[in-house]
N, C-alpha and C positions, 0 to 999 in steps of 0.2 A: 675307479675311484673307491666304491666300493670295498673289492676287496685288498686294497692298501689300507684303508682303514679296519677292518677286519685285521690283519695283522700286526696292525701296532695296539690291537686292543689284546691281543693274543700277546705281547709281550707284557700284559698287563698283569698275567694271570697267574696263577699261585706256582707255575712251573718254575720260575725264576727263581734263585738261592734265596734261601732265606733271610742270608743277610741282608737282601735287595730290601726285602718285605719290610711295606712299611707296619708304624709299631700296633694302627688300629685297624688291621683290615677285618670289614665286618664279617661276619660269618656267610656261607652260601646258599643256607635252606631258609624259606621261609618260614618266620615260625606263625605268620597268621597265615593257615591254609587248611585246607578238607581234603581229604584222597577220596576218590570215588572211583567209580568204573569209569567216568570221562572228567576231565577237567577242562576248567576254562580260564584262564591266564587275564589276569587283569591289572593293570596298572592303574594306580590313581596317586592323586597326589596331595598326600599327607603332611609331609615336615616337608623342610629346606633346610639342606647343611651348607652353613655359611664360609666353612673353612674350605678355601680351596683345595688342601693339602690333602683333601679326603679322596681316598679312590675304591671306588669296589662297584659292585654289580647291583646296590639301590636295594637288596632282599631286606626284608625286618631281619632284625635281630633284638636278642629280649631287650639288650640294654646297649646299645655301643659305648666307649668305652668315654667317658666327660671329661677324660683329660687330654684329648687331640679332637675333639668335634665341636663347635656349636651352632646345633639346630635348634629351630625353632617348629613346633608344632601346628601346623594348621587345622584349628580343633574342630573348626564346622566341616572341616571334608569328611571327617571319620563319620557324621551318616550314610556317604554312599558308602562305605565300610556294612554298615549297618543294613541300609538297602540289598547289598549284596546276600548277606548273608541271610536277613530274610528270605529274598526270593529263592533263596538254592534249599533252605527249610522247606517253604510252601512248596516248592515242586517237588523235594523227596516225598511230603506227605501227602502226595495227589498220587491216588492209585491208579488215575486215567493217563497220566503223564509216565513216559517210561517203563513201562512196566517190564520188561525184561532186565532193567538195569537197577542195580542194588539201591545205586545214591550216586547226584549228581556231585562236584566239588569242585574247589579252586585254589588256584597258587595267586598270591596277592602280591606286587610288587610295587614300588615307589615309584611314581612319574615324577625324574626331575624334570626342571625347567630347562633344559640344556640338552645339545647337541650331543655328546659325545657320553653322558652321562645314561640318556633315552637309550640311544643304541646299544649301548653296556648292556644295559637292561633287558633289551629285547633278544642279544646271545642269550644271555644267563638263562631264558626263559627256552628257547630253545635247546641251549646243549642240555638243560634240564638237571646241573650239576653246579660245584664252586668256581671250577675252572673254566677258561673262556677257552672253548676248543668250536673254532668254526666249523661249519656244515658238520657237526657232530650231535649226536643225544643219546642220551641214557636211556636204560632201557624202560624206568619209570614216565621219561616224559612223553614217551609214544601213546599215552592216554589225552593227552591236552590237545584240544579238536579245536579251539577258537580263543581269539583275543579282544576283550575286553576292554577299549582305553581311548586316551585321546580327548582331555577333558577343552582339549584346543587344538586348532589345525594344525599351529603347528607341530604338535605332539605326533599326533593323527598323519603327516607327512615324516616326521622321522621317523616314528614306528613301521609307516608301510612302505619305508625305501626297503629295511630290511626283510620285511616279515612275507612279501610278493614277488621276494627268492623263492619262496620254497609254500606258493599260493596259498598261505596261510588265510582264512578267513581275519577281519578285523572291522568291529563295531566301534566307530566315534559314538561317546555319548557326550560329546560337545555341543554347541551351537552349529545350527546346519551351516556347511559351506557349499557353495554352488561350484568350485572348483574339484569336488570329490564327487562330483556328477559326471566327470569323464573319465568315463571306463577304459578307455583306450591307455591313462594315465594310473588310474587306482582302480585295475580290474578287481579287489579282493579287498574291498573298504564298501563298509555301510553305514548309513545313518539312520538314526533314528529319529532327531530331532525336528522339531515339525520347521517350512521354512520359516525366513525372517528379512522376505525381501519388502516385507510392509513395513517394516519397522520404524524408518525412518522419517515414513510421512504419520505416523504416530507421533513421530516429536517434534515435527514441524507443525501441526495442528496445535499442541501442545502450546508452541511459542507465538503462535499465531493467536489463539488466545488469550493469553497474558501479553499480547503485543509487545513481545521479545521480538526487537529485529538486529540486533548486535551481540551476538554471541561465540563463545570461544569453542575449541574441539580438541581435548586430547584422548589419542587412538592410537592405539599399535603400533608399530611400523614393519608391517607385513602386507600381504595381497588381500586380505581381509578388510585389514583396517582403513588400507588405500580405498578399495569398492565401497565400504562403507562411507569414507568422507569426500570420492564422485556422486554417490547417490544422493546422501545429505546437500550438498551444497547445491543440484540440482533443482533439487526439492525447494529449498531456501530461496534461490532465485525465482521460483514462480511466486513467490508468496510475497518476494519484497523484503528477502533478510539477510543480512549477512554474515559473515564469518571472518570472525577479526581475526584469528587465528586460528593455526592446526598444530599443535603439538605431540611429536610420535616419538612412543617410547618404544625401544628394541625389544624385541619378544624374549629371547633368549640373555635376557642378564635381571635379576632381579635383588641385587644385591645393589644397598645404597651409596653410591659414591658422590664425590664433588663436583663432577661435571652434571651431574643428573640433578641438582639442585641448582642449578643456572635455568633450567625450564620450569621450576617451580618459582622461583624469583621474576622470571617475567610475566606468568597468571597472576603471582601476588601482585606485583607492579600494574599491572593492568589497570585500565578501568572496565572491564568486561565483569556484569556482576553475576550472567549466566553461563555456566561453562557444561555443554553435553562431555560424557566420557564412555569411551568405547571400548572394550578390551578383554581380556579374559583376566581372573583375578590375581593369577601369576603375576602376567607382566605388568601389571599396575599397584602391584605391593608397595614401591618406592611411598606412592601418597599414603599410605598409613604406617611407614618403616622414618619418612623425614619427622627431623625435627621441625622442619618450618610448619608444616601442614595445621599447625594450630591458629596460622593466620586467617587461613580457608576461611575463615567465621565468617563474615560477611559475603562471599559468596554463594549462590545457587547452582548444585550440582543435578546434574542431569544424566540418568546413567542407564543405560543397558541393562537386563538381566545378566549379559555374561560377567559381569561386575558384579562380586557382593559385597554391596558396601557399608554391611553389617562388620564384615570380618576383617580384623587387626590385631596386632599385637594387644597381650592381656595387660602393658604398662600404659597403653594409648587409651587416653579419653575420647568417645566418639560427637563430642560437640562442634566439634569443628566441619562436620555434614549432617548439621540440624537443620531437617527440613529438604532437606534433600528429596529428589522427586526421583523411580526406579521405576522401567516399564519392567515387568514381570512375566514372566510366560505363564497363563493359565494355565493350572493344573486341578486335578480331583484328588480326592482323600484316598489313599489305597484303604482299605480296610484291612483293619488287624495291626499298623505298623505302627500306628502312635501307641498301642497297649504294649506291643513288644519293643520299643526302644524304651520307654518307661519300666520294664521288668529288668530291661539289659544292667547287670554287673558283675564287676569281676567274679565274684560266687558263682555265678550261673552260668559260665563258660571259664571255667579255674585253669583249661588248657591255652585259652588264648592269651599269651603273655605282650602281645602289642595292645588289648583293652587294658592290662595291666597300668601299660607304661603310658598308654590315654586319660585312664582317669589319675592318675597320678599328677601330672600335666595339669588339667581339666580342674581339678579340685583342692590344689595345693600352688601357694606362690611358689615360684621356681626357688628364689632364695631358701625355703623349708625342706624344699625336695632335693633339694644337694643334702640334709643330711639327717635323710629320714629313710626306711628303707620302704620299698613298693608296697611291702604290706600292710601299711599303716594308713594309707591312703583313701579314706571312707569308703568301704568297702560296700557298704548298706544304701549308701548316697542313691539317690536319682537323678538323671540328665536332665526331667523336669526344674530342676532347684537352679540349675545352670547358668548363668545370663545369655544373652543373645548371642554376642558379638563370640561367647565360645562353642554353644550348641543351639540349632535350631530346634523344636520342635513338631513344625511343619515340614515337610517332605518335600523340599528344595527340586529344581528342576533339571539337574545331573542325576539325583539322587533317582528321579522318577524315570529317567533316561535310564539307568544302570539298570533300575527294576525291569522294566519292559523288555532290553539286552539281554537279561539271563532269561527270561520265558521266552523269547524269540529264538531263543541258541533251542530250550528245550522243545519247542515245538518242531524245530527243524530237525531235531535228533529222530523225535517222536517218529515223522515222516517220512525220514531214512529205515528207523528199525523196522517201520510196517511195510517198507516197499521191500527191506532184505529179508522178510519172515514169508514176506507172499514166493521171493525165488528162492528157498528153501535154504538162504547161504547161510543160516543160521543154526546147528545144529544142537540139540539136547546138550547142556551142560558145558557148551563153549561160549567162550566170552566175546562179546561183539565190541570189536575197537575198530571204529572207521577213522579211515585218513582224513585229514585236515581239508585237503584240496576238493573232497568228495561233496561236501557241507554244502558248496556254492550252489548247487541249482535246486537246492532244498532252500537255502538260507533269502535267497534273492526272490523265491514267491512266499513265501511267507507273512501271513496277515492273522491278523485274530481282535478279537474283543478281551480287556486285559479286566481285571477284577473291579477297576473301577467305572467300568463303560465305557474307555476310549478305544478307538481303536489305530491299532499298532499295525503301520506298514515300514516292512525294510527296505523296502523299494524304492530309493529316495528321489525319484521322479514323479510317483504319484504323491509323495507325502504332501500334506494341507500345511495350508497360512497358520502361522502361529498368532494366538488372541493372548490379547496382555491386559494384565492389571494393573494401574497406576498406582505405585504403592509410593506413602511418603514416611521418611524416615523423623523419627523424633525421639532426640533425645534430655532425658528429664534430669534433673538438677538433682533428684538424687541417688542417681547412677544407672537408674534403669534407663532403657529404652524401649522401642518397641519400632512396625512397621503397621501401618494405617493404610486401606485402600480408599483411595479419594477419587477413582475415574476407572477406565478402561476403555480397551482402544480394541475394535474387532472387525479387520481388513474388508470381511466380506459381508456386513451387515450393510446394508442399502444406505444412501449416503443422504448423510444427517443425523442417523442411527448411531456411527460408526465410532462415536468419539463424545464419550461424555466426561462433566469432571464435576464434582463440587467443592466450587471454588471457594466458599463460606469458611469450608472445613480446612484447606489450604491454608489459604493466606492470615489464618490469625495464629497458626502457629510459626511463621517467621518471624525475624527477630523484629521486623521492623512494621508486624501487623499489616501490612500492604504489599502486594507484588509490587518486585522490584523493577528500578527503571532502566530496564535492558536497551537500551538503547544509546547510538553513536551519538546525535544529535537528538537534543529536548524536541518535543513536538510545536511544529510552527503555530503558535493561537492564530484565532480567528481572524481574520483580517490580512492575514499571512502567505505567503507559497514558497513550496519550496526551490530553492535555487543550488544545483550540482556543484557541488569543491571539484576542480581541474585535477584527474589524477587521487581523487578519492572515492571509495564507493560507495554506491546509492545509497545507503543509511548513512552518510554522512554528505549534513549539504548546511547551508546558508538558509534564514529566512528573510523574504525582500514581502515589502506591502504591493499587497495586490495592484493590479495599476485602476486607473480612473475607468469606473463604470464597471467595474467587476467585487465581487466578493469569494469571501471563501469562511462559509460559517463552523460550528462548532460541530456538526456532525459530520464533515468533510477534512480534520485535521490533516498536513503534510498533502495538501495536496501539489502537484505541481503545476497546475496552471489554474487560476480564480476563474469563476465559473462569471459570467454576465447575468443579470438582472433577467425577468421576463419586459418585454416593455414597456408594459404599466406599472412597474416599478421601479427603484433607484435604489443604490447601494446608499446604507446612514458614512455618516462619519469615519469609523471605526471597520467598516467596511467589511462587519460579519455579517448583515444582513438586509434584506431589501425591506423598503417601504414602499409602500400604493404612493403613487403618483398625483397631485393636486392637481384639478383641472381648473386650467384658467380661461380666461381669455379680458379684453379690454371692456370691462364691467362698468354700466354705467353709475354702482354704486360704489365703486372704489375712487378716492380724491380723484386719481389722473381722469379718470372717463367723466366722475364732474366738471372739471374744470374745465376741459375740455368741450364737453355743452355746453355748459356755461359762456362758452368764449364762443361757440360758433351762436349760437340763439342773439347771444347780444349784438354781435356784427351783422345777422341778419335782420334783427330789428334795426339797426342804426342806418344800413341799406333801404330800408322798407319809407323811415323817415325821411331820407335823402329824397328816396320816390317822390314822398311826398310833400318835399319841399320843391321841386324841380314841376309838380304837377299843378301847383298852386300859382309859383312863379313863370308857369309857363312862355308867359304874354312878355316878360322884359327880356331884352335884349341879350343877356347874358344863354338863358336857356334858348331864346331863338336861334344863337350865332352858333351852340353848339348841335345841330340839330338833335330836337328834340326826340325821334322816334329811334332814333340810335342809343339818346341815353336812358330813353325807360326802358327800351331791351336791353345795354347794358347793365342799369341797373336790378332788372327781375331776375337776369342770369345769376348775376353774384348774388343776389338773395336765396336763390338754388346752391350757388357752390357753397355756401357758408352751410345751410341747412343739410347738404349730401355729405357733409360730415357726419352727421350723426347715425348716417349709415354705416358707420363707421364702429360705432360703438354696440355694445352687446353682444350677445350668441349670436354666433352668424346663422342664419339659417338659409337655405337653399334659396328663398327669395332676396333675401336681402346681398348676397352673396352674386345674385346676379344683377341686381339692380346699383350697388354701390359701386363699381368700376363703370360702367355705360352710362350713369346719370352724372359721375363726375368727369364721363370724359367728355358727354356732348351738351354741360353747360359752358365747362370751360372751353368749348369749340367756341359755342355762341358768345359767351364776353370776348372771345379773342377775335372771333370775325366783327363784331361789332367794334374795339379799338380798330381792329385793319382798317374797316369801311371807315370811322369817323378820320382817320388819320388821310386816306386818300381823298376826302372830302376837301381837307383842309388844304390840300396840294391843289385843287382844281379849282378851288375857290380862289387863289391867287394866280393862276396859271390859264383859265380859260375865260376869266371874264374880258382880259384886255382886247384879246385881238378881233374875237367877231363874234357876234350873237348864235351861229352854228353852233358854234362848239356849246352852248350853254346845258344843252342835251345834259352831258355825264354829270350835269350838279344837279340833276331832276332826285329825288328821295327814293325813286325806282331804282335807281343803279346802287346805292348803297344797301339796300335790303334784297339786291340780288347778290351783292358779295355774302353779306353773310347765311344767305337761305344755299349759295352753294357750297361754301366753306361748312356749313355745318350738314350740311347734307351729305360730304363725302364720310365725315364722320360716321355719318350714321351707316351707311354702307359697311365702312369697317368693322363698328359694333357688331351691326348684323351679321358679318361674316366670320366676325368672332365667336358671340352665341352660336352660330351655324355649328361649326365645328369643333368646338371644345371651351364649353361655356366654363365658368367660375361655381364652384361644387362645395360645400362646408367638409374640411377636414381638420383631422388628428394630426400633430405636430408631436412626435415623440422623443424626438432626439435633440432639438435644439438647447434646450435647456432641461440639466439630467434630472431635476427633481419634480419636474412640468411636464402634463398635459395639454399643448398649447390647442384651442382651439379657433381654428381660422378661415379663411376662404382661400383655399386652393385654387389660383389662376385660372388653373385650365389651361391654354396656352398662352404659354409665357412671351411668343410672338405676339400673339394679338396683343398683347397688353401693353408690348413696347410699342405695336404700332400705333394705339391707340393714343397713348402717351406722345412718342416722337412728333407727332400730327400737330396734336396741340402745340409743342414747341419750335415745331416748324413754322406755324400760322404767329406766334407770340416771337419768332428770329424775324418774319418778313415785318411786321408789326415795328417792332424793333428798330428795323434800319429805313424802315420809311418814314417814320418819326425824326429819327436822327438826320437826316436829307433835310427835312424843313424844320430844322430847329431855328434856322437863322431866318427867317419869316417875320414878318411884323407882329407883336405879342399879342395885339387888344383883344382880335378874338382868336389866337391863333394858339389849340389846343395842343400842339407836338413835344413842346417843351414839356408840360405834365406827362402825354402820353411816354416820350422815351424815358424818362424816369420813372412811371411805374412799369413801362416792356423791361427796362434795366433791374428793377426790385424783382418781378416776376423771376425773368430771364435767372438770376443770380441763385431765387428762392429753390427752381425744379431744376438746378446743373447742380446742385451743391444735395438734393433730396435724391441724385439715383446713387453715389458712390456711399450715402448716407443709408439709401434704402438696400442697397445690396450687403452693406457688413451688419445688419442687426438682424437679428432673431425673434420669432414669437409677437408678442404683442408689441415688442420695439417698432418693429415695421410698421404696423398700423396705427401709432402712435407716430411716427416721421412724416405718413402719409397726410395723416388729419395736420397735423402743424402747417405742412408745405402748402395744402389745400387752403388752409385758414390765412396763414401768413401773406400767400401770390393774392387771395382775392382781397386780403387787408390791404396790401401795396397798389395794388387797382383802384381800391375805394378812397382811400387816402391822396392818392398822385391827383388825380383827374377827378375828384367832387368834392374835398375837403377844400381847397382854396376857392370856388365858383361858390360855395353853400355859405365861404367865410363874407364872401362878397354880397351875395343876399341876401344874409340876413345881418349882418353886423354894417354893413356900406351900401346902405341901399342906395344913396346919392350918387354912387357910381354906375347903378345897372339903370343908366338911363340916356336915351341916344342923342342927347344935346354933351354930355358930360363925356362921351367916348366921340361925339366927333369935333369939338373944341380938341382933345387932346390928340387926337389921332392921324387928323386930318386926310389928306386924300385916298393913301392908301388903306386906312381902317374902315373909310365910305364903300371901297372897291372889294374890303375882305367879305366888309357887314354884308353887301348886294348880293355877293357870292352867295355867302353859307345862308344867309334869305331862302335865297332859291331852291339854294339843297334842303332846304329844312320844309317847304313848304309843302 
């Protein structure tokens, strides 16, 4: 492949008729060069010729001809011009360097940006003549020991397809690649440049900062640029950022065309307001060669050192990357080279006829310079006076590259000469020219400290991390610009060190005084979470409100899931932030827990009075027929139930907590055994007095006071066996209601409590239906009729209190519980002593035993004898 291209480049070449020849072929020598005893061949890359039509071998020449070319000047490359030339000064005038050798020198060549253009080039430098004659050279070029170039890989790859023919040594002073670290591929390729595999978590800290999480990428489209936007985008996903897009420009075209503003139209169309850019300056000329590129204004550019995005055409205003952020490769001041690019002018090198055609360029609009002649061109000027965007004068990071490239060729020379003078191959008065190929195992250990303290290895395995400056670009409204360090980023400083910025001094120079809001989707406020768009990426999502009982406040923005309360607290409203929790409970100072007292005290007064109407009227008939010791125990019971309500009310405490469930469950045993007992009384009283005085036994007062002393004595059993094993304990209710602390009495277990409960409703069902059995009884003194309508009140009040007490919460419960309690012993008191109390005291004429047995007659003599008995 090769050598077929070799041959058509050889058709290219001045052997051909002249009539062939086109009308501007440049000339074949260069006219910017030094002859010495060894030379060093270096390409950089200065202008761009836009015309295709142009063909030649890339050498300067004084003036090419303006009426078949136009190029354009790249006027910040000519310091490594400058760089160069310094260092081959310095090392002539170092008596310790060389010393067998008169003067070091160099042949300078044009690095285009192009394939076939490169390779031209690197024959021409080999045959070391005009004409392209493969595997040929002159006998001048048999001094040129090493190659200088490569201000990009890919330069640095087409230079060494050809040049590791014939194991030419060759120094990249580009940006390191980690792909010219396999020798087995570019055995005769070195680097100098320190690496730059940190780089990119420099810019993702960067955007990580400014809480940039949606940002764009245009890069190369090479192995470079590809590894650069694997690494990037990696990095980004740890962090939570994404990458809206990647746009890759072709390495090898740098000329503006139509299709190549189709990808500038889609960044402009964007909403991405950050955009990183990666690339060497070549291939990214198009963004300072378009005309669109003035919309850029509102974006934030984020760029690589290998990018200088100071430099543009001299018709291009640089406002369109104001503000712009540029990581920078640390570097040191060489000493001596800012005084000597400051002396540099035409005058003081009168033979160099490309400074000529520099400052001409440099110092003159081009419209003046078509028709002026080179001599007129300020000849006195300084490059200090210069603006930015055409000269730097700080000491750029190729330029420092280049520097170190020529001390490192002469150190390796140095190391040869002294290794050929020790085996005597050197003899008086003969000239020492070593072969090209010989340089390698001198050039590949070579290390040293260079003038400014760095040190220089070309061994590009052990070469260090590269430390960068965060510089920001601004420019001023009135034409000046400048570049401002505002951070730096230094890979192996201990972490937290590693990455500073002042961000003050940033953001008041964008346009819009505040970093921009790089991001897909607004930040979800407080109260918020985020929620993923199907088939869109993580920086772009939905905000939904937290759900119930969660928050998500203002120092957790974007999150994606709301965080929960601690439990003594509640999410507000708005749902950024929790509150302390109110603790409650059923207070006897709040209306409900009064009234509530109030209702049970006054029932159990109006009880106490019944007592005591029932105690006065003992002796009539009405209290005899119901027996008496039935109803003072039921009455003292319900004076208890009404009163064990108020156990009910207040901070529970571990007493009252045990005592309020067991007190209300074995008075209501006792009133309920007490309706049972009176109600079988009332069965026997008409059922056993007829047939025979035997039977009169079960109406003795003894047998009803054994129903209730066992009916409530099994109660007591249960209690006990409840206490036993898991009594009622004061606890915290934290989930019932979100904004409440409820405090209560924890059951204990929740068996005993049904049993304790079911029992009673067991003893209030038989109650119930044995009332309901002698309802049809004769009425006078026959109690069933009231009894099954308060068992019916009861019964109705605790079937309708558990599906009531099982849906409510917190103080509700104990609040249902006290009603049920108050209500069953109201329906008790009401059923069975409100009509017998209406009668004794409002109808006393009736509680008298001529007036019930006129009306009654035989069988209300046979009830009255009965319940006598039982009573007495």
């Amino acid at each position: 492949m090769i050598a077929v291209f070799l041959v058509m480049l050889s058709q290219l070449s001045p052997f051909v008729p002249q009539t062939k020849k086109p009308p501007c072929f440049p000339k074949t020598s260069p006219s910017l060069s030094r002859d010495g005893d060894l030379v060093i061949g270096t390409f950089l890359s200065l202008y761009s010729v836009e015309v295709s039509s142009v063909r030649g071998a890339g050498l300067f020449e004084s003036h090419p001809d303006k009426g078949c070319r136009d190029y354009r000047w790249l006027h910040k490359n000519y310091q490594q011009v400058l760089a160069l030339v310094f260092a081959v000064e310095e090392i002539n005038k170092d008596p310790n360097l060389l010393p067998n050798i008169s003067s070091l020198g160099f042949h300078l060549y044009n690095a285009y940006h192009s394939d076939e253009r490169t390779l031209e080039s690197s024959l021409h430098w080999l045959s070391g003549q005009g004409q392209l004659v493969p595997n040929y050279s002159c006998k001048g070029q048999k001094k040129s020991v090493v190659v200088i170039g490569g201000a990009t890989s890919a330069l640095s790859v087409q230079m060494g397809t050809l040049l590791d023919l014939y194991k030419v040594p060759q120094i990249s002073y580009g940006p390191f690649d980690s792909i010219f670290r396999d020798k087995s591929q570019f055995p005769f390729l070195y680097q100098l440049a320190h690496k730059d595999s940190s780089l990119h978590h420099g810019m993702v800290q960067l955007m990580v900062y400014f809480k940039w999480t949606w940002v764009g990428l245009v890069t190369t489209d090479d192995m470079r640029g590809e590894q650069f936007l694997w690494d990037l985008r990696g990095d980004m996903v740890k962090h939570g950022i994404c990458l809206a897009y990647a746009e890759k420009i072709p390495v090898s075209e740098r000329r503006h065309t139509e299709s190549q503003d189709m990808f500038l139209i889609r960044i402009i169309e964007s909403s991405v307001r950050v955009i990183v850019i990666h690339g060497d300056t070549d291939s990214l000329m198009i963004l300072r060669y378009s005309q669109l590129v003035h919309i850029f204004l509102w974006k934030v550019w984020l760029s690589t050192y290998h990018w200088d995005i100071i430099m543009r055409p001299q018709w291009h205003y640089g406002y369109s990357f104001h503000g712009a952020l540029s990581f920078s490769q640390m570097t040191k001041d060489v000493p001596g080279f800012k005084t000597f690019i400051r002396t540099v002018n035409p005058n003081k090198y009168p033979e160099n006829i490309l400074l000529k055609d520099f400052w001409c360029s440099a110092f003159k609009d081009q419209e003046k310079l078509e028709n002026q002649e080179q001599t007129e061109c300020s000849p006195n000027a300084s490059l200090a006076s210069l603006p930015l965007y055409i000269f730097d004068m700080t000491m750029s990071g190729l330029s420092y590259t280049i520097y170190n490239a020529v001390h490192a060729v002469a150190r390796a020379l140095h190391e040869m000469l002294l290794m050929a003078s020790e085996k005597d191959s050197i003899r008086d008065g003969e000239s020492w020219t070593p072969q090209p190929w010989q340089l390698h195992s001198f050039l590949r250990n070579t290390q040293f400290i260079n003038s400014a303290g760095d040190q220089v290895l070309v061994d590009d395995i052990e070469n260090s991390e590269a430390q960068y400056d965060i510089m920001k670009y601004l420019f001023f409204q009135n034409g000046t610009e400048t570049l401002v360090k505002v951070g730096q980023f230094i890979p192996s400083a201990p972490l937290g060190q590693d990455f500073t910025i002042c961000e003050e001094e940033i953001v008041q120079s964008w346009f819009e005084s505040k970093s921009p809001n790089a991001v897909c989707t607004d930040s979800c406020g407080p109260g918020f979470r985020k929620t993923p768009r199907e088939g869109e990426p993580i920086c772009c999502f939905d905000c939904s409100p937290c759900p119930e009982g969660e928050i998500s406040h203002q120092m957790s923005k974007d999150m994606k899931h709301c965080m929960k309360c601690p439990e003594e607290e509640y999410p507000n409203p708005e749902r950024d932030r929790c509150l302390p929790k109110a603790v409650t409970f059923l207070d006897i100072t709040e209306p409900l827990g009064m009234t509530l007292a109030c209702v049970a005290l006054f029932f159990s007064v109006l009880t106490a009075l019944i007592l005591g109407v029932f105690v006065k009227f003992r002796d009539t008939p009405i209290v005899k027929a119901n027996n008496r010791t039935l109803s003072y125990t039921l009455l003292i019971s319900l004076t208890f139930c009404f009163l064990c309500s108020l156990l009910f009310i207040g901070h529970p405490t571990t007493a009252t907590c045990l005592l309020r469930q067991t007190t209300f469950g074995l008075v209501f045993t006792v009133a309920v055994s007490c309706i049972l007992a009176k109600t079988i009384t009332v069965i026997l009283a008409f059922k056993v007095t007829i047939p025979g005085r035997r039977k009169m036994i079960w109406l003795r007062p003894g047998v009803s006071n054994c129903v209730v002393l066992l009916c409530s004595g099994i109660q007591v059993i249960l209690c006990g066996i409840w206490l036993g094993i898991s009594p009622p304990f004061p606890d915290a209710d934290l989930y019932s209601q979100p904004n409440l602390i409820i405090i209560e009495c924890n059951e204990g277990s929740v068996l005993g409590f049904y049993c304790v409960l079911g029992y009673i409703g067991f003893l209030a069902l038989g109650s119930f239906t044995v009332a309901f059995l002698a309802r049809s009884l004769p009425d006078t003194f026959n109690e069933a009729k009231f009894i099954t309508f308060s068992m019916l009140v009861f019964c109705s009040v605790w079937v309708s209190f558990l599906p009531t007490y099982q849906s409510t919460k917190g103080k509700a419960m104990v609040v249902v519980e006290i009603f049920s309690i108050l209500a069953s012993s109201a329906g008790l008191l009401g059923c069975i002593f409100i009509p017998k109390c209406y009668v004794i005291l409002l109808r006393p004429h009736e509680n008298t035993q001529e007036y019930i047995r006129n009306k009654s007659g035989q069988h209300s003599v046979r009830e009255f004898e009965g319940i006598r008995i039982a009573s007495s």
